[in-house]
C-alpha positions in Angstrom: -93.0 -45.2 -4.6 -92.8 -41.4 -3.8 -93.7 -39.2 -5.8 -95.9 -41.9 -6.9 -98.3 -40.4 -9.2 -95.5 -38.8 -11.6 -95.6 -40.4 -15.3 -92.0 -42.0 -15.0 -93.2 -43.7 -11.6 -96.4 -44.9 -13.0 -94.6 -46.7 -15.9 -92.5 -48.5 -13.4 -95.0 -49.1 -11.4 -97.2 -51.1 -13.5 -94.1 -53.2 -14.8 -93.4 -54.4 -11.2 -97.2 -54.5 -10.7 -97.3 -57.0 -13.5 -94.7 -59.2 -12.1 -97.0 -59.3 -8.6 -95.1 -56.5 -6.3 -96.3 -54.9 -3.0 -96.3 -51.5 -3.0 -96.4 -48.6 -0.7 -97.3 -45.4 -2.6 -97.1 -41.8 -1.5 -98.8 -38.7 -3.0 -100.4 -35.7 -2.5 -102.8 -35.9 -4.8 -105.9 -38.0 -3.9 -107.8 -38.0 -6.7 -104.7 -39.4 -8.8 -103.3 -41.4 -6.2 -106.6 -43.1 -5.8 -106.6 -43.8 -9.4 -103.1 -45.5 -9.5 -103.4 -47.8 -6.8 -106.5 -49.4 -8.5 -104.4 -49.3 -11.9 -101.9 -51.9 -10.3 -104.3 -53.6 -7.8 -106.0 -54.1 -11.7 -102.4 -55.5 -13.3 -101.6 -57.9 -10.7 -99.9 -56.0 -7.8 -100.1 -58.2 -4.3 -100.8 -55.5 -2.1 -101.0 -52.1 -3.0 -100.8 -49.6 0.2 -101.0 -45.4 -0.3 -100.8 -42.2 1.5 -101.9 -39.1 0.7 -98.8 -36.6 2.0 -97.0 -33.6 0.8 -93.3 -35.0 0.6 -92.0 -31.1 1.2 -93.0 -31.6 5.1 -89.8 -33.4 5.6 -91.2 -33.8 9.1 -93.2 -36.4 8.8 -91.0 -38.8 6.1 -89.2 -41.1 9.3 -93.1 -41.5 10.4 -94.5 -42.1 7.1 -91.8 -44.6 6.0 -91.6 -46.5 9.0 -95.3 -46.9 8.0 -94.4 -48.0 4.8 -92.0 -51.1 6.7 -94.4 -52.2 8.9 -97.0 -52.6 5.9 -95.0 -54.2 3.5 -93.3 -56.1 6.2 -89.4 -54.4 4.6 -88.6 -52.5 1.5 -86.8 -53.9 -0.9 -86.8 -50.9 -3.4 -87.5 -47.7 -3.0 -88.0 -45.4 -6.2 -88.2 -41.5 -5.3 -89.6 -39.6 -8.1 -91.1 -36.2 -7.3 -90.0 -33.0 -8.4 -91.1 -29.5 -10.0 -89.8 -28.3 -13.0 -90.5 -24.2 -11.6 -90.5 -21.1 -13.8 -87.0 -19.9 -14.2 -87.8 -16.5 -14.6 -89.9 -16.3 -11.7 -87.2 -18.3 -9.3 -84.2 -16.0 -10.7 -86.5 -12.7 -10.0 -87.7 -14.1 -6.5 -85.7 -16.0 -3.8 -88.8 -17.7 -2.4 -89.8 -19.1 -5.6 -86.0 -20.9 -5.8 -86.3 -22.0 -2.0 -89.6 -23.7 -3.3 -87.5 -25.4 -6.3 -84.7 -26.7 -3.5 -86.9 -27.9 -1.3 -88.5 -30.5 -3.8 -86.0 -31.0 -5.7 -83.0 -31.6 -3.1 -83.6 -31.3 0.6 -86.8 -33.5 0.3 -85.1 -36.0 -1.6 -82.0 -35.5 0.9 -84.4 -36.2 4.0 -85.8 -39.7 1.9 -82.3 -40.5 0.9 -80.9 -40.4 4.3 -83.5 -42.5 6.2 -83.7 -45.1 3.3 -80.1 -45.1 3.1 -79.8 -46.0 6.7 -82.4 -48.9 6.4 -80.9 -50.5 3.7 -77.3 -50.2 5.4 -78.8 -51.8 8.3 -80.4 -54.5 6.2 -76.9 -54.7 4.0 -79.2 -55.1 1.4 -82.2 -53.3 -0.8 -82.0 -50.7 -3.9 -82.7 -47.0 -3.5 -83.6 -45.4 -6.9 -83.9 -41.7 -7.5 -85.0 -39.6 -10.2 -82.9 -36.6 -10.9 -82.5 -34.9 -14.3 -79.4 -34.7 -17.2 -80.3 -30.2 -16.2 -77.5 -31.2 -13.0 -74.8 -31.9 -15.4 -74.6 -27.8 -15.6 -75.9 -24.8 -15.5 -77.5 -23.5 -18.1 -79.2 -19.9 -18.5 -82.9 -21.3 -19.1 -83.2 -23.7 -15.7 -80.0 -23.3 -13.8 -82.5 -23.2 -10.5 -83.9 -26.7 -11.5 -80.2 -27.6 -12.7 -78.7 -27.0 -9.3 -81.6 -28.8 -7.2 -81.1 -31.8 -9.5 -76.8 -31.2 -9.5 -77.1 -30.5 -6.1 -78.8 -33.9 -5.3 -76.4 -35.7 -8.2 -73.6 -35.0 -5.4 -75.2 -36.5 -2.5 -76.1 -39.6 -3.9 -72.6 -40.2 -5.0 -71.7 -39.4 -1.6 -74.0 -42.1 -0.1 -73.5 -44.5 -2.6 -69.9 -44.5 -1.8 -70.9 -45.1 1.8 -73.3 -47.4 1.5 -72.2 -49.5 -1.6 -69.8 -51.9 0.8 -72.7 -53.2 2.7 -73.9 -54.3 -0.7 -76.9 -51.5 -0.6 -77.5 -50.3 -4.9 -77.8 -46.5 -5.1 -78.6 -45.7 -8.3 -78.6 -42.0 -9.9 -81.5 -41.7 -13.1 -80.7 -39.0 -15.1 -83.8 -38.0 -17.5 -83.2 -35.9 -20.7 -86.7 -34.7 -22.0 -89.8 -37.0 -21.4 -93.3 -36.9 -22.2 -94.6 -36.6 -19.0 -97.1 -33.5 -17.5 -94.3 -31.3 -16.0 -92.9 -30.9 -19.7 -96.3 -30.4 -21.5 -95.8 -26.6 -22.2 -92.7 -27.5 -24.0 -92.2 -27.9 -27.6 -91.7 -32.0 -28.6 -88.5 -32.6 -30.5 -87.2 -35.8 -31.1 -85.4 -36.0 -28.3 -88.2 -36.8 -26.0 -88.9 -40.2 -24.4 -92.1 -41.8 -23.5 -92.1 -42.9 -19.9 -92.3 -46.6 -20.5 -88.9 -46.2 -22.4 -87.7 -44.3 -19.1 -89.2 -47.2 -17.3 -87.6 -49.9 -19.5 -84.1 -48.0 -19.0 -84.6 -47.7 -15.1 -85.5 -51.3 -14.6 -81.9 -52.6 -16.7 -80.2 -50.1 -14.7 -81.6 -51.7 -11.0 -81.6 -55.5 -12.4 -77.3 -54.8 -13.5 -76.7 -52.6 -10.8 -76.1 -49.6 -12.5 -74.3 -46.6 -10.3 -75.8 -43.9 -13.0 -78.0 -44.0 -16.0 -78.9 -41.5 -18.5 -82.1 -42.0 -20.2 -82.3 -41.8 -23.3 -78.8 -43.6 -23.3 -78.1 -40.8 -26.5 -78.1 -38.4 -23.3 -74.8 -39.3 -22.1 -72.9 -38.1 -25.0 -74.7 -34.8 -25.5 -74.2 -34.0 -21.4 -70.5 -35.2 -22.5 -70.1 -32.5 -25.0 -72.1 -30.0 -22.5 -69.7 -30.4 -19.4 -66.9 -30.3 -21.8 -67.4 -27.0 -23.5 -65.1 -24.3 -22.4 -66.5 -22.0 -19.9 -65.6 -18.9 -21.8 -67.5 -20.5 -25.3 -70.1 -21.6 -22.4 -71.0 -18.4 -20.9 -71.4 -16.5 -24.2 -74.1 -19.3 -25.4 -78.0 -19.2 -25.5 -78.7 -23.0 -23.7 
């Protein structure tokens, strides 16, 4: 799990926990990282192994997850679910603040993708899960920095999967609308907000049917339907 201490993780987390999984968890938060891996040691996990590690340092990911092999012996899953939301404003007014956003969002994820990718290939076997967002379906005035890190990483994984899918490796693309998790507490609840466990339900369908994409709530795949679909002269002149 990386990005393990991140609502939608959790909630999977404690499902596979319950059914007697090994995990390998990586955070870089201690306190709550700490506090996860005795919630699933608690609900029946096997083994429960965790590192404290800022997954932006894409320099130490090969080391850390060879680590995570040679604990659990080989991974069968892999979910990666880190990301920052950012401040739009701030990442429009300030290139940096962006660069942070891509980094997260994209290249780290590109740098876990690629090595677990190769594993699995080699293996001809395992499931690599990844949290992206419904914002990568299109740009959109109020988050098109987020949007593009998630729309950005959308197109990679459809890349890999298309590479790795013969040697019978499942890639599988989540696609989020609004959850209740932290990272959207400053936001104002509608009813289009899932709880994580719902999330968690939805991603565990998608890996046990194989799934190549899933949007979560399903009702999100119609409404980014009707998004992409708008005309980009109608688009443009709209406040989304």
């Amino acid at each position: 799990m990386l990005g393990a201490t991140s609502a939608m993780a959790i909630a999977v987390a404690r499902k596979l926990a319950a059914a007697g999984a090994s995990f390998y968890l990586v955070a870089r938060s201690e306190h709550k990282l700490e506090a996860v891996a005795c919630d699933l040691e608690t609900r029946g996990a096997k083994e429960v192994f965790a590192l404290l590690m800022d997954l932006d340092d894409t320099t130490e990911h090969a080391k850390m997850l060879a680590s995570a092999t040679e604990s659990l012996g080989h991974i069968d899953l892999a979910l990666i679910a880190h990301g920052v939301l950012g401040v739009q404003e701030a990442a429009q007014a300030d290139y940096s603040v962006a660069e942070r956003i891509l980094q997260t969002n994209f290249l780290s994820a590109v740098s876990l993708a690629t090595w677990l990718g190769n594993y699995f290939e080699a293996r001809k076997d395992g499931v690599l899960a990844v949290i992206s967002s419904v914002a990568g379906d299109r740009g959109r005035k109020s988050n098109y920095v987020y949007g593009a890190s998630k729309g950005a990483l959308n197109i990679f994984l459809d890349g890999l999967r298309n590479r790795v899918d013969r040697a019978g490796v499942h890639v599988l693309t989540i696609r989020p609308g609004f959850v209740s998790t932290p990272m959207t507490a400053h936001l104002k609840q509608n009813a289009l907000f899932a709880n994580p466990n719902q999330v968690a339900d939805g991603i565990l369908h998608a890996i046990t049917f194989r799934k190549d994409v899933v949007y979560l709530p399903k009702i999100w795949r119609p409404i980014m339907f009707l998004i992409r679909n708008i005309p980009e002269a109608i688009f443009k002149k709209m406040n989304m």
